[in-house]
TORDO-968290 format. One line per 2 residues: number of its first residue (from 1); their letters; for each residue x, y, z of C-alpha. Coordinates in Angstrom, 1 decimal, m for minus. Example, Ala and Ser with C-alpha at 12.3 -4.5 7.8 and 13.67 -1.06 7.14 Angstrom:
<recs>
1> as> 12.3/m4.5/7.8  13.7/m1.1/7.1;
</recs>
This chain:
<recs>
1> xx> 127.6/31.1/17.5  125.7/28.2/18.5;
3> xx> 126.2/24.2/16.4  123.6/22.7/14.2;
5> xx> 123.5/19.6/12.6  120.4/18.3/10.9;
7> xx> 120.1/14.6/8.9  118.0/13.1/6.8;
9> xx> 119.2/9.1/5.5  119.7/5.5/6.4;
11> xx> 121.8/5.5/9.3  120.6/6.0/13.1;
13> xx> 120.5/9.5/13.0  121.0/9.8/16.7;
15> xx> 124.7/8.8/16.0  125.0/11.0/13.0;
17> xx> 123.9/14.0/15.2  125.6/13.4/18.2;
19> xx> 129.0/12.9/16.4  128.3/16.0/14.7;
21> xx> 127.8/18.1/17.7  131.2/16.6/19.1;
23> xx> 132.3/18.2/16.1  130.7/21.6/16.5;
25> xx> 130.6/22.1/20.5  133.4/24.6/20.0;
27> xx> 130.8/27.2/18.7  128.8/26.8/22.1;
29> xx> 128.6/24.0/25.3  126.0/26.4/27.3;
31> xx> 123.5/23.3/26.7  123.0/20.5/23.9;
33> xx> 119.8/19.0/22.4  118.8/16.6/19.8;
35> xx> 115.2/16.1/18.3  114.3/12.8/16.2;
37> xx> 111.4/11.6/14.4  110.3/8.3/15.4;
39> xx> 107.2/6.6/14.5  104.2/9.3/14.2;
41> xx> 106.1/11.5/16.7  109.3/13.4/17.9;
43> xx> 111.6/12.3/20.5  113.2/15.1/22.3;
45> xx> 116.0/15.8/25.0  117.9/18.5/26.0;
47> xx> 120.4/19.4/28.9  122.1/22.2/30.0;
49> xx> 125.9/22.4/30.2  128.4/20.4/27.6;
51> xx> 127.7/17.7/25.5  128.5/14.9/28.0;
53> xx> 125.2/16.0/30.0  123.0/15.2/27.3;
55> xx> 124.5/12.3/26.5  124.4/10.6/30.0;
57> xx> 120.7/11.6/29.9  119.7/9.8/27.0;
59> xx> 121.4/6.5/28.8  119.3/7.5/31.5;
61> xx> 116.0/7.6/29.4  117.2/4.9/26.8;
63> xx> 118.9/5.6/23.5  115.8/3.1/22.0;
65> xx> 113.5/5.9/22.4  115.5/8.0/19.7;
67> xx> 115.2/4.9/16.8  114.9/7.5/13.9;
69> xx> 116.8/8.3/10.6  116.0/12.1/10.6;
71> xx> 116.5/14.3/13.3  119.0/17.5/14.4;
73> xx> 121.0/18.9/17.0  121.6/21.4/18.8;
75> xx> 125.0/23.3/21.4  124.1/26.5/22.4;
77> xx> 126.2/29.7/23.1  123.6/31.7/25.5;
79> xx> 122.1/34.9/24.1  118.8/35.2/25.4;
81> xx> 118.0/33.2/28.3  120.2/31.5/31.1;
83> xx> 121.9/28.1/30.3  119.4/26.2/32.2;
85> xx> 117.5/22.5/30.5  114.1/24.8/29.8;
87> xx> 116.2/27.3/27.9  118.0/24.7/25.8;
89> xx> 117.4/24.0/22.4  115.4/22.3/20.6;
91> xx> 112.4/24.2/21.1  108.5/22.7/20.5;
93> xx> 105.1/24.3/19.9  102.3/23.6/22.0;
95> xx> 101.7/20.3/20.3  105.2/18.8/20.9;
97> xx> 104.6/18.0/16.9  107.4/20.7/15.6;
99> xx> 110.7/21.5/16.8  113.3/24.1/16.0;
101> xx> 116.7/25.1/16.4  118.2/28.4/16.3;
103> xx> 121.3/30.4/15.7  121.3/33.9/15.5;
105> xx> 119.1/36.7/17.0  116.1/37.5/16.4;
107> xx> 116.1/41.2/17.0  111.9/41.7/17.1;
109> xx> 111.0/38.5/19.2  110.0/40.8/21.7;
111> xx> 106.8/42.2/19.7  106.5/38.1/18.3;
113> xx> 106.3/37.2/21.6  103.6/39.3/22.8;
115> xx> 101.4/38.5/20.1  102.0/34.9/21.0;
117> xx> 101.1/35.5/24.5  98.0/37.6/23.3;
119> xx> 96.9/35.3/20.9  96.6/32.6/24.6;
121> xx> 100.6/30.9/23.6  102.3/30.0/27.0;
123> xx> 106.2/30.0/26.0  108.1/27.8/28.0;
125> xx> 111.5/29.7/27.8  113.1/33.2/27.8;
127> xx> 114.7/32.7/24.6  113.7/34.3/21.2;
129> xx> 114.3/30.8/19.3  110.9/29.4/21.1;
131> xx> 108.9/32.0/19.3  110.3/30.7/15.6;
133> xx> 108.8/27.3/16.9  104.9/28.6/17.5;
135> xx> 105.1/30.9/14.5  105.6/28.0/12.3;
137> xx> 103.2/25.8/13.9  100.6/28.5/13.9;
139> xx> 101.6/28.7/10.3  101.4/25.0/9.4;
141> xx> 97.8/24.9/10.9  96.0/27.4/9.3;
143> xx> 95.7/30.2/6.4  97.1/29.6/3.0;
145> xx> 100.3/27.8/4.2  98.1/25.5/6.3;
147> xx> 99.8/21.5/5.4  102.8/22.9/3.8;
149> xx> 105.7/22.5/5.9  108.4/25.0/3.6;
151> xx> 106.0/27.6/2.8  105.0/27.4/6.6;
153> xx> 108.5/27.9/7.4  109.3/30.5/4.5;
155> xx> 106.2/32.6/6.3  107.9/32.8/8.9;
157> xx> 111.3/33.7/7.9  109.5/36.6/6.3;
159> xx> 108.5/38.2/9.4  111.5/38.2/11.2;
161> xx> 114.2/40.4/11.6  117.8/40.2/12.5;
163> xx> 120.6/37.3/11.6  119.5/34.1/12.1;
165> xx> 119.8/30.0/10.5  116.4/28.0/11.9;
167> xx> 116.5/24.5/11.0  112.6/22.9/11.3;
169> xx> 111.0/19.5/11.6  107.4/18.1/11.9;
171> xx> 106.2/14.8/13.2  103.7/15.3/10.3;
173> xx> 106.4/15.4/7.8  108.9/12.8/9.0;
175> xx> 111.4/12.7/6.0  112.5/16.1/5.6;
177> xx> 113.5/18.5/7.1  113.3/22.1/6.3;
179> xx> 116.3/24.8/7.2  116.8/28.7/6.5;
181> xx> 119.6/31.4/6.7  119.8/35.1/6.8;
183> xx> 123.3/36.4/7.8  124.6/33.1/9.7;
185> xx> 126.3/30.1/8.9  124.5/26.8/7.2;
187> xx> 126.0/24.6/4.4  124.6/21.1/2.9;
189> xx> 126.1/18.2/2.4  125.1/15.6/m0.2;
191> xx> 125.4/11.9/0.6  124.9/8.4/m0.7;
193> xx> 121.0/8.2/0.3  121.6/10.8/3.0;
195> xx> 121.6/14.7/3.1  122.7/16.4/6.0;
197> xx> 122.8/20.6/6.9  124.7/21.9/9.3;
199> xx> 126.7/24.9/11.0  130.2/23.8/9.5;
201> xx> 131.2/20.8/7.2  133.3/19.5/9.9;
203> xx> 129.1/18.2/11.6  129.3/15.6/8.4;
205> xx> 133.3/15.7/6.9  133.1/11.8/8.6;
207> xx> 130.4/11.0/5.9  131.2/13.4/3.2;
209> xx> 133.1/16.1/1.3  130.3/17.4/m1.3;
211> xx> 128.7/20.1/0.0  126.6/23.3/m1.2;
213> xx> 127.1/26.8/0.3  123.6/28.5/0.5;
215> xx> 123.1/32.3/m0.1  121.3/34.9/1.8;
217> xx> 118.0/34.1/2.9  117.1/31.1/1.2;
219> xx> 115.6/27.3/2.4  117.0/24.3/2.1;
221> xx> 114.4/21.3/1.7  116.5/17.9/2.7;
223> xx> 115.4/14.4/2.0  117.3/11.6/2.0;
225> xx> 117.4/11.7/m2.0  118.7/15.2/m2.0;
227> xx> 118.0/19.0/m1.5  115.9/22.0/m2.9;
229> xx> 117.6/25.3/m2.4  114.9/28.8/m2.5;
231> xx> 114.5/32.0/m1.7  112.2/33.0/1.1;
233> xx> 109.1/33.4/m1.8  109.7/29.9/m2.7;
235> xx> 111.2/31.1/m5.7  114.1/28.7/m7.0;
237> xx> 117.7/29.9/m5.9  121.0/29.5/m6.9;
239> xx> 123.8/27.2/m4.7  127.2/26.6/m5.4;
241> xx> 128.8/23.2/m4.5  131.5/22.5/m3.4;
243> xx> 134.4/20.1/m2.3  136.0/20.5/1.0;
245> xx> 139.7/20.0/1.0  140.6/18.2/4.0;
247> xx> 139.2/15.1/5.8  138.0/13.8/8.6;
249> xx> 141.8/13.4/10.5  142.3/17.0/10.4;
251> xx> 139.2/17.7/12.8  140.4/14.9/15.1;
253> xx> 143.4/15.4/18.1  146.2/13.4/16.1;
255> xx> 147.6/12.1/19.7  147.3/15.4/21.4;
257> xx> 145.9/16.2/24.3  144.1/18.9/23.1;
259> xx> 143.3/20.5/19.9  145.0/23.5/20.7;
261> xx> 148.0/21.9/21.0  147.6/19.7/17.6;
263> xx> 146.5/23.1/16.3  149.6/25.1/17.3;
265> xx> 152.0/22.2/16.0  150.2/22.2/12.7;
267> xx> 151.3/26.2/12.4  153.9/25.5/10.0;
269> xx> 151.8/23.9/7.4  149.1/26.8/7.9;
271> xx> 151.8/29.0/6.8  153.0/27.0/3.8;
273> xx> 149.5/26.6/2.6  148.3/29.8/3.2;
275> xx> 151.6/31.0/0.7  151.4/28.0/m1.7;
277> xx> 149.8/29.1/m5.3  150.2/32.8/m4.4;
279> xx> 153.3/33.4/m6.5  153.2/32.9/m10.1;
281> xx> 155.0/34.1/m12.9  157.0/36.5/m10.8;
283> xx> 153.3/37.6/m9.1  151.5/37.5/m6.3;
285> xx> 147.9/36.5/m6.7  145.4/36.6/m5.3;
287> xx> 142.2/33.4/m4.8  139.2/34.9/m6.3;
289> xx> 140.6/38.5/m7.3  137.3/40.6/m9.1;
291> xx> 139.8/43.8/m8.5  142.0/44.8/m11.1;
293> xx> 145.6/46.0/m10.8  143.8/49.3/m11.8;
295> xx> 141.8/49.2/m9.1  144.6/48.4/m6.8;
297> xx> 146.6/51.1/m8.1  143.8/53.6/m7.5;
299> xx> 143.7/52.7/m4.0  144.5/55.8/m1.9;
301> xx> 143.7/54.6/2.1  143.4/51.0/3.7;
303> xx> 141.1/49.7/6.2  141.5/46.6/8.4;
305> xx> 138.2/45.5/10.1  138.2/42.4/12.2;
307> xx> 138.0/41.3/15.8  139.8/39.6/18.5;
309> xx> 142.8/38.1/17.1  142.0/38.8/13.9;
311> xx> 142.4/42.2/14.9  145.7/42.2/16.1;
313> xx> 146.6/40.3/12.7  145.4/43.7/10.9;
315> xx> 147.8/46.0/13.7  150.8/43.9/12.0;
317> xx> 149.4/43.9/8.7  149.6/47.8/9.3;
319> xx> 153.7/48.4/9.4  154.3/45.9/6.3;
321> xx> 151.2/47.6/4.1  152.6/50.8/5.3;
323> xx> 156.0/50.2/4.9  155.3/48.6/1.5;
325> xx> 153.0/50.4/m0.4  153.3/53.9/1.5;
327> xx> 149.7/53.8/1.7  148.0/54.9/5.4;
329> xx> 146.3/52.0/6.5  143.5/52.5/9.9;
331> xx> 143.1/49.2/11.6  139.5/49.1/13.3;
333> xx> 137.8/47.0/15.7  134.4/46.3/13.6;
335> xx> 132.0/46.3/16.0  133.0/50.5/16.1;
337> xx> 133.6/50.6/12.1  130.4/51.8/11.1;
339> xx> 129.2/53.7/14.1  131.8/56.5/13.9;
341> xx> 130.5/57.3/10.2  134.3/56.2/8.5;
343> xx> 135.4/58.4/5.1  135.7/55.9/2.4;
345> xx> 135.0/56.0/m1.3  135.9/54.3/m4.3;
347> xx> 139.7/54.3/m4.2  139.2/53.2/m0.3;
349> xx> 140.4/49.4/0.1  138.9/47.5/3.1;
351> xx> 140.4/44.6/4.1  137.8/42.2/6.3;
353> xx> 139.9/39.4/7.8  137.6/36.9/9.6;
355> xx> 138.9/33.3/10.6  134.9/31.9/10.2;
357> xx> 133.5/34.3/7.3  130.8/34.9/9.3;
359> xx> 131.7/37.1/12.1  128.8/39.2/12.2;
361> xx> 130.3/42.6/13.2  132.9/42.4/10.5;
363> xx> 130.1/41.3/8.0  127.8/44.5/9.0;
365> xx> 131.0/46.2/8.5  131.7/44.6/4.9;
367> xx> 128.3/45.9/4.4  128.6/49.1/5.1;
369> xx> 131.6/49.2/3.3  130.1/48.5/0.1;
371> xx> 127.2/51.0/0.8  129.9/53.5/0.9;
373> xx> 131.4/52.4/m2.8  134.6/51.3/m1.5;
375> xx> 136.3/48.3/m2.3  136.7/44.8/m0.1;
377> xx> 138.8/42.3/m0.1  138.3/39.4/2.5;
379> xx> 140.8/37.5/4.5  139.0/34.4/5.1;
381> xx> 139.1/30.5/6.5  136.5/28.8/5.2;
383> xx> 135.5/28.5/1.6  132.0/30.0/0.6;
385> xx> 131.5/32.2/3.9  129.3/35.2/3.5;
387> xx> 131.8/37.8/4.2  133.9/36.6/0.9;
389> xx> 130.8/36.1/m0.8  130.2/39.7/m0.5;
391> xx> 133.4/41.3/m1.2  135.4/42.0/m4.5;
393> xx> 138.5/39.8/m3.9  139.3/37.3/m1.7;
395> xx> 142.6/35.7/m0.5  141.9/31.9/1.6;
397> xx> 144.1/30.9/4.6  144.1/27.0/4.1;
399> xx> 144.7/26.7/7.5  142.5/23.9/7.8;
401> xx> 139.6/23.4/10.9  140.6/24.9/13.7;
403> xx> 137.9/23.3/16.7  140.0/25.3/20.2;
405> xx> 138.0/28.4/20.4  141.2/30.5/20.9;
407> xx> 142.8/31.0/17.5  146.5/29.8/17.3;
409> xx> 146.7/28.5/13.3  144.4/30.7/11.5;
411> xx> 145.9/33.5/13.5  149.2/33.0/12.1;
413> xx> 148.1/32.0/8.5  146.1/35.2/8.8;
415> xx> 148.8/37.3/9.1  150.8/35.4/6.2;
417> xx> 147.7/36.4/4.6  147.5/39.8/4.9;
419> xx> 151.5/40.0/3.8  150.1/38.9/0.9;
421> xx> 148.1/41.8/0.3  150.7/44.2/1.0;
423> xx> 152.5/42.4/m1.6  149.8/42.3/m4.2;
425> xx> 149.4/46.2/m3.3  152.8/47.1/m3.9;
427> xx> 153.1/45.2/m7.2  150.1/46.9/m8.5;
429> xx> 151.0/50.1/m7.4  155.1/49.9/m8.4;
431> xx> 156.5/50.7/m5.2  158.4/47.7/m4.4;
433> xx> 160.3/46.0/m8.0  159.5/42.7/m9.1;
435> xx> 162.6/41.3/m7.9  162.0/42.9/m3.9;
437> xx> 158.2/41.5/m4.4  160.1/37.6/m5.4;
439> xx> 162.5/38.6/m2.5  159.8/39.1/m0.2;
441> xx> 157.9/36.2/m1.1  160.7/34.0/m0.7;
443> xx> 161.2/35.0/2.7  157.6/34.3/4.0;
445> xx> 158.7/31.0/2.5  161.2/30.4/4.9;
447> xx> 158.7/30.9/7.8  157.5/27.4/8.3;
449> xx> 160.6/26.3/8.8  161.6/29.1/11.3;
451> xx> 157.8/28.3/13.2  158.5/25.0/12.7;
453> xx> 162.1/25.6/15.2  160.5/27.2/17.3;
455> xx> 158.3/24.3/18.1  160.8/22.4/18.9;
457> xx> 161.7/24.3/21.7  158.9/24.5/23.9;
459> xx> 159.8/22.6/27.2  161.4/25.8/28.4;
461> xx> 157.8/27.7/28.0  155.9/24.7/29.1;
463> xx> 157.6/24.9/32.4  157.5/28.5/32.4;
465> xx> 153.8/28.1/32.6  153.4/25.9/34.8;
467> xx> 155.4/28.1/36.9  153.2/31.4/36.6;
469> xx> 150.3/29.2/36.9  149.6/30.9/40.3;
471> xx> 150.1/33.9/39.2  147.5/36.8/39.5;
473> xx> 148.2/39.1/36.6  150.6/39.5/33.9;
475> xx> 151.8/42.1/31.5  153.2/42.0/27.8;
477> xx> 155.5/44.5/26.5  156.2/45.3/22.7;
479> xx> 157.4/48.1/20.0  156.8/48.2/16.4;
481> xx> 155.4/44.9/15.5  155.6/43.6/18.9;
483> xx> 153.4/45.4/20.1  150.8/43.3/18.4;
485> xx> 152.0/40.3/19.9  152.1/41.6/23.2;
487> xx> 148.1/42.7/22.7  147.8/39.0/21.0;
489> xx> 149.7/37.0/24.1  147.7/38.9/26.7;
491> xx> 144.2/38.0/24.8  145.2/34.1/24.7;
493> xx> 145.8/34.2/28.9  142.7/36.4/29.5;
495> xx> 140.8/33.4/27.2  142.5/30.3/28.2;
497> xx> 143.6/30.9/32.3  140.9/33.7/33.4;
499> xx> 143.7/35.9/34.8  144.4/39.8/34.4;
501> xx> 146.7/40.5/31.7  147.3/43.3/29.8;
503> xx> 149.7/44.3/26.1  150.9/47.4/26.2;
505> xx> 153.5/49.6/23.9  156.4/49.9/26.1;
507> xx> 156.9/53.0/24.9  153.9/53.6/26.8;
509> xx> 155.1/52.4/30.1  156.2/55.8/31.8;
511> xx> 152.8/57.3/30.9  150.8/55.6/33.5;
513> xx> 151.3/51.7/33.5  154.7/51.3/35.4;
515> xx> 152.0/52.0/38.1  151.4/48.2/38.3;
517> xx> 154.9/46.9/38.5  155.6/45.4/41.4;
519> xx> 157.8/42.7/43.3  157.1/38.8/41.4;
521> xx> 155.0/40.3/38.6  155.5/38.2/35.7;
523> xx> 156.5/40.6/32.5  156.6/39.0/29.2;
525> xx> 158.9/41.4/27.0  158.7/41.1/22.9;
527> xx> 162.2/42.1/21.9  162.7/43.5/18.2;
529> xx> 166.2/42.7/16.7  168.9/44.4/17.5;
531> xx> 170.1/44.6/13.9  166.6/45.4/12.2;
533> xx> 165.3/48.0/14.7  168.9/48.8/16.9;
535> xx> 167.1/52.3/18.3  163.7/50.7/19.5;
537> xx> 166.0/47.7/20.6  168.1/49.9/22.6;
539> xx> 164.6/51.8/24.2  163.5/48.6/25.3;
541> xx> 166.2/47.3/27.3  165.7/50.6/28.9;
543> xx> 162.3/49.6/29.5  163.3/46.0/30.6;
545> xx> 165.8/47.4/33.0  163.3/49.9/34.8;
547> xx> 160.9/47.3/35.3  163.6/44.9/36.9;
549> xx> 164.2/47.8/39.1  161.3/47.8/40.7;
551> xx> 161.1/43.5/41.4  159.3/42.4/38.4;
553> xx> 160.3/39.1/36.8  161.4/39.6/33.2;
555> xx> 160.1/36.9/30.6  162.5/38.0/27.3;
557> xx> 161.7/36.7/24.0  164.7/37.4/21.8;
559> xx> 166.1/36.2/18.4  169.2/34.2/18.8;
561> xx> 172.2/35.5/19.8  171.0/38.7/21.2;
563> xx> 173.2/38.8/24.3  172.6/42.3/25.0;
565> xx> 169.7/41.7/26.7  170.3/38.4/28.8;
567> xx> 171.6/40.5/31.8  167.8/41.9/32.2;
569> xx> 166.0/38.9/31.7  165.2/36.1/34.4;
571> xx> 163.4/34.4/31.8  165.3/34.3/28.2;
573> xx> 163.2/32.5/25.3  165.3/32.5/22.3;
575> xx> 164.1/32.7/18.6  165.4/32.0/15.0;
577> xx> 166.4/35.7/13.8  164.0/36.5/11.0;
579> xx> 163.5/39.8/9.2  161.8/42.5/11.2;
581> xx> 158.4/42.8/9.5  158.0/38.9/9.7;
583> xx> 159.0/38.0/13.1  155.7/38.3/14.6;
585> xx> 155.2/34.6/13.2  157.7/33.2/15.1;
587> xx> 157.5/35.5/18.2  153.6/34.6/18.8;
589> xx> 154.4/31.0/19.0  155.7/31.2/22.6;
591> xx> 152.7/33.3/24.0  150.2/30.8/22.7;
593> xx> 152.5/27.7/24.3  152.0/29.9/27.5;
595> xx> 149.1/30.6/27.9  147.7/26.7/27.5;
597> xx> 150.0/25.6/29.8  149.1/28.5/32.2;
599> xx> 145.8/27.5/31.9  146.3/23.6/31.6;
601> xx> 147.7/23.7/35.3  144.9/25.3/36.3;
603> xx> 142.9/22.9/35.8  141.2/24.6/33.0;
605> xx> 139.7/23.5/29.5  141.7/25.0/26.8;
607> xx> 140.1/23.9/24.0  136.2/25.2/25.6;
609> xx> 137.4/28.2/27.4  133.9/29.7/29.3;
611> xx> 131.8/32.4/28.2  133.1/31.9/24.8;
613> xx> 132.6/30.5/21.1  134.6/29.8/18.2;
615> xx> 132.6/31.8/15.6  130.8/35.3/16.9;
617> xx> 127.8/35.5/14.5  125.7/37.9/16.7;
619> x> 126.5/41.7/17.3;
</recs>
């Protein structure tokens, strides 16, 4: 979960780092480093806390000291080890002559460790990254790998276990720099004179948009004339290049005060992008679809696997798949998938819906998956991840960089997403007619436009928030498919403000949680329409009512012109109507305006929430 960005070129690499780990803080800001080579040596600094620490130390010791064009970075996400300077990456042998950086665990640093210690090595930190550091220097000095800085470093990679992406440099070797990856994030990207590697494209998308996606445990070798890609035997290995499709504006604020807010505006677009290609010839398709309609027809069960909001995006997937395709469809938190020993086989399709492609939990579960014959398809961001490059088929939500570490865009492009694959589903299999699949489609077409309103009315929640902002708890109500959105609104105020919240079925309510109603407790209800679901509409006034009863303050979101339930609600945020399956797109928009506000008025950073990261890559 942790940022890397490594360079090798003409330009001060100090800059070239630094800007990238502006880029990449969102995956940690527990500390921040930088290590460049200058002269016959490495200058290093480090510094607990965000980005801004490190910088105002290197004004302190002098920005001259760091005249180098190679060197990395580092912001860490804490796993082993407090967020204190000693802790904080980049990490140097005895020598102070090689310096790594580290994302990932490595699950067997313990037994490294000791034979560090008994071999007379005095570690400096508790982490396990400060072990990679000594093994390769050990490596580099003596024994057949003695003077060669890759194979030193490929040695190493050898003997470790877990997921982990080290990136490596040595004063001795000042004009390249050597990286690896097993099961965590690291792509290249090819300049004019320059090469740089790095946790996400966004590190270098200021200098360039060619890049190469590296495969499981391989090495990059970087120089400033270009890379060698291996395997960890130094055997040549296959990359694919690529070109990323957006620039350097679409990782930058655009005028807002902070990303989420940009992010949440840019909602609409997610949506049409996500859709656009994905119906032609009177068919959906899929991006990179190695399943046949065969297969999709001999599909007898669905899995979702994901986590946090992705999660939730696989509960709504559930009713349209469901009601689509007539298929039973088990949505599972990952991290649980493949320690309760799932039945799947071949006609078993698992969908693995991950904003980053690298969450590590649903990749283990991918994994597993596959052991067990069945078949994956991959919901994913980012183009090249591992989880896509591991599954049969995958559909791409170009929702673009999303930098706030709470999801907002991808979230909603995910559940387009996964509409999609009912869709596909219920063409292969012939329960919906060509004509209801166009007729579908078209309305998922209309979404934008129906986010796109409810954008425009968002003073009302604005001032809502800042409102609640004392609040000490709050609860979300919802049926059917708003019950999703009331688990998805509760996660985004527990992220972004710290407070108690809690989504719950209101169905549920009776059966234990009325318990916490009491006078002033803010209640955010997710109404379904009263002409698509009239009986569960009906229930929940009933539940809106009882909970008015007993003091609470009612926060309604409706579809327009639902007048039925205005008497019950101290709070009324209208909606376009849109058809049942799909209003969760437009009914999550308000939660998410919410809870930044909330947490905005808090004094709070909503775009670097604590305790958190954008892209989980450990388990």
């Amino acid at each position: 979960m942790c940022g890397i960005v490594g360079y090798v070129g003409h330009r001060p690499a100090l800059d070239v780092v630094l800007a990238g780990l502006r880029r990449l803080e969102y995956r940690g800001y527990d500390s921040a480093g930088v290590a460049v080579l200058v002269g016959d040596g490495l200058a290093v600094e480090r510094k607990a806390g965000r980005l801004a620490n490190l910088e105002a130390r290197l004004d302190e010791v002098g920005r001259d000291e760091f005249a180098g064009t190679a060197g990395m970075g580092h912001t860490r996400w804490a796993t082993h080890g407090a967020p204190v300077d000693r802790n904080s990456h980049p990490h140097r042998d005895a020598t102070g002559r090689v310096a790594v950086v580290h994302n990932g665990i490595i699950e067997n640093f313990a037994a490294l460790r000791a034979e560090l210690e008994a071999a007379g090595v005095e570690l400096s930190s508790d982490t396990d990254s400060e072990t990679a550091a000594h093994l390769v220097a050990r490596a580099y000095a003596d024994g057949d790998t003695r003077g060669d800085l890759p194979a030193s470093v490929r040695s190493v990679c050898r003997r470790l276990e877990g997921a982990f992406t080290l990136v490596v440099t040595h004063a001795d070797v000042p004009d390249l720099i050597v990286a690896a990856r097993r099961s965590s994030p690291l792509v290249v990207g090819i300049g004019e004179g320059e090469t740089f590697v790095a946790s996400d494209v966004a590190a270098f998308i200021e200098h360039t948009r060619h890049a190469v996606e590296l495969g499981q445990d391989q090495v990059v070798l970087i120089t400033r004339d270009g890379y060698e890609v291996v395997d960890f035997h130094g055997e040549p290995a296959p990359a694919k290049p690529f070109t990323v499709d957006w620039d350097l504006s679409a990782a930058e604020k655009g005028g807002h005060e902070y990303f989420m807010l940009k992010e949440i505006s840019e909602q609409p677009a997610a949506i049409e992008n996500t859709l656009r290609g994905h119906f032609a010839g009177g068919r959906i398709v899929l991006d990179e679809q190695r399943l046949s309609d065969q297969d999709l027809r001999d599909v007898d069960k669905v899995f979702v696997v994901a986590c946090g909001s992705a999660y939730h995006s696989g509960l709504v997937a559930k009713y349209a798949i469901e009601h689509w395709t007539r298929l039973p469809v088990e949505v599972e938190l990952a991290s649980e998938f493949r320690y309760r020993d799932p039945v799947l086989d071949r006609d078993t399709l698992v969908v693995a819906v991950s904003q980053s492609g690298e969450t590590a939990d649903t990749l283990e579960a991918v994994r597993h998956a596959r052991e067990q014959k069945a078949r994956v398809l991959a919901v994913c961001n980012t183009n090249g991840a591992q989880i896509p490059r591991e599954s049969d088929a995958v559909l791409y939500t170009h929702a673009g960089p999303e930098i706030g570490v709470a999801s907002t865009k991808a979230f909603l492009a995910q559940i387009a997403a996964n509409y999609l694959v009912g869709l596909a589903l219920a063409q292969a299999r012939g329960t919906k007619y060509p004509d209801e699949v166009a007729r579908e489609f078209h309305e998922l077409e209309a979404m934008p436009e129906a986010v796109g309103r409810v954008l425009g009315t968002t003073a009302q929640v604005q001032a809502l928030g800042r409102e609640l902002s004392d609040a000490k708890a709050v609860l979300f109500l919802g049926r059917h498919v708003g019950y999703p959105v009331a688990l998805e609104g509760a996660l985004k105020l527990k992220e972004l403000a710290y407070m108690h919240a809690e989504g719950f079925a209101a169905g549920e309510l009776k059966h234990g949680p009325i318990a916490l109603i009491e006078p002033g407790l803010p209640v955010v209800v997710v109404m379904p329409s009263p002409k698509g679901r009239a009986v569960l509409h009906s229930k929940l006034v009933s539940n809106i009512s009882e909970i008015q009863a007993r003091g609470a303050r009612t926060i309604v979101i409706a579809e327009e012109g639902d007048d039925t339930v205005r008497p019950y609600a101290d709070e009324l945020i209208e909606i376009p109507a849109v058809p049942t399956l799909l209003q969760p797109l437009v009914s999550t928009v308000p939660l998410q305006v919410l809870a930044a506000e909330i947490a905005r008025s808090r004094g709070y950073d909503v775009d670097k929430p604590r305790n958190l990261a954008k892209s989980v890559t450990v388990e």
